[in-house]
N, C-alpha and C positions, 0 to 999 in steps of 0.2 A: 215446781214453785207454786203455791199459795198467794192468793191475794187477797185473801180474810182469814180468819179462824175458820178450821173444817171439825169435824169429828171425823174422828179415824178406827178402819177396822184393820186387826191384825191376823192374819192366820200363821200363825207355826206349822211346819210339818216337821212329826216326828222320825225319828226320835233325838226325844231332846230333854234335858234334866234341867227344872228349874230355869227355864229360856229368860231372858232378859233382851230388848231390843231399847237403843237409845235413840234418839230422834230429836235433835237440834240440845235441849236442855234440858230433856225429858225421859227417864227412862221407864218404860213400862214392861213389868215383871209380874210372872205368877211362878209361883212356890209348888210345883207338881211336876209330877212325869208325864212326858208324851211319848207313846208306845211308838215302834215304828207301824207306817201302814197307819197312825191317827195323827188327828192334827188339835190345833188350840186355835179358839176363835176368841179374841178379845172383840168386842162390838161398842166403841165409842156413839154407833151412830143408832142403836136399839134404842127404845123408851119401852123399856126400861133397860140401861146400861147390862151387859151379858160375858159373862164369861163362859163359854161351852168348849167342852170335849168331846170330841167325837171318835169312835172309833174306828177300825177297819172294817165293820158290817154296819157305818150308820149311827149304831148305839149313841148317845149321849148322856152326860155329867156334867150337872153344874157345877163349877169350879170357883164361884166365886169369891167362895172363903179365903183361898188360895192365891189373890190378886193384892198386890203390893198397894196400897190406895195413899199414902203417904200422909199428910196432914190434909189432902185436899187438892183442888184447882191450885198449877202454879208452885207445887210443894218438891217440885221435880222428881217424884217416884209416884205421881200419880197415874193409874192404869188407864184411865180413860180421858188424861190431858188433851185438850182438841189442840190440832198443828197450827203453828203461828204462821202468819205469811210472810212469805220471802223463804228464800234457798235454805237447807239444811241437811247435815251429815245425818247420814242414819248409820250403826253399828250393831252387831250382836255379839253376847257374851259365850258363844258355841260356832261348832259347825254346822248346826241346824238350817234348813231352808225358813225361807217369809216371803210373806207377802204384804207390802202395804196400802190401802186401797182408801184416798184420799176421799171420805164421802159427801157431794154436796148437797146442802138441806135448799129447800126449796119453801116459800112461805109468801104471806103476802101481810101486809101491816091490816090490823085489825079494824072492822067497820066500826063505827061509832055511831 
């Protein structure tokens, strides 16, 4: 459970085709293959927002092209929608393994 908006990072392990993971009213999806032995790192919580592939020796791929972004914040197929607070279903469209790693940001209100 959540008790503010978080940004969220997802990792897929492959293999997996075109993975989808839903998460309350949101679903985030990228358009590619994950080999077995790599995975898929969506990074809500990067500046700047990441979509990475990595493979079984390390290697990496940005995939960003590849990330469903929808119309936006809120648009429900946005890839990097931060998690609402309060409870929520999360689902996947495979047999694939995940991970979902609630990130919390840390900050202080700005001096004046």
């Amino acid at each position: 459970e959540s008790r503010a908006e978080t940004p969220v990072r997802l990792t897929v392990f492959g293999p997996a085709s075109n993975p989808a993971i839903t998460i309350g009213a949101n679903r985030y999806e990228v358009d590619c293959d994950v080999p077995a032995g790599s995975r898929l790192v969506i990074d809500g919580a990067a500046s700047p927002k990441t979509v990475t592939l990595i493979d079984a020796y390390g290697g990496t791929s940005n995939r960003l092209k590849d990330a469903k972004l929808g119309t936006g914040v809120d648009s429900g197929t946005y890839c990097f929608q931060q998690l609402p607070s309060g409870d929520m279903q999360v689902s996947s469209n495979g047999g694939f393994e995940f991970d979902v790693t609630q990130c919390e940001m840390r900050g202080e209100p700005p001096w004046n």
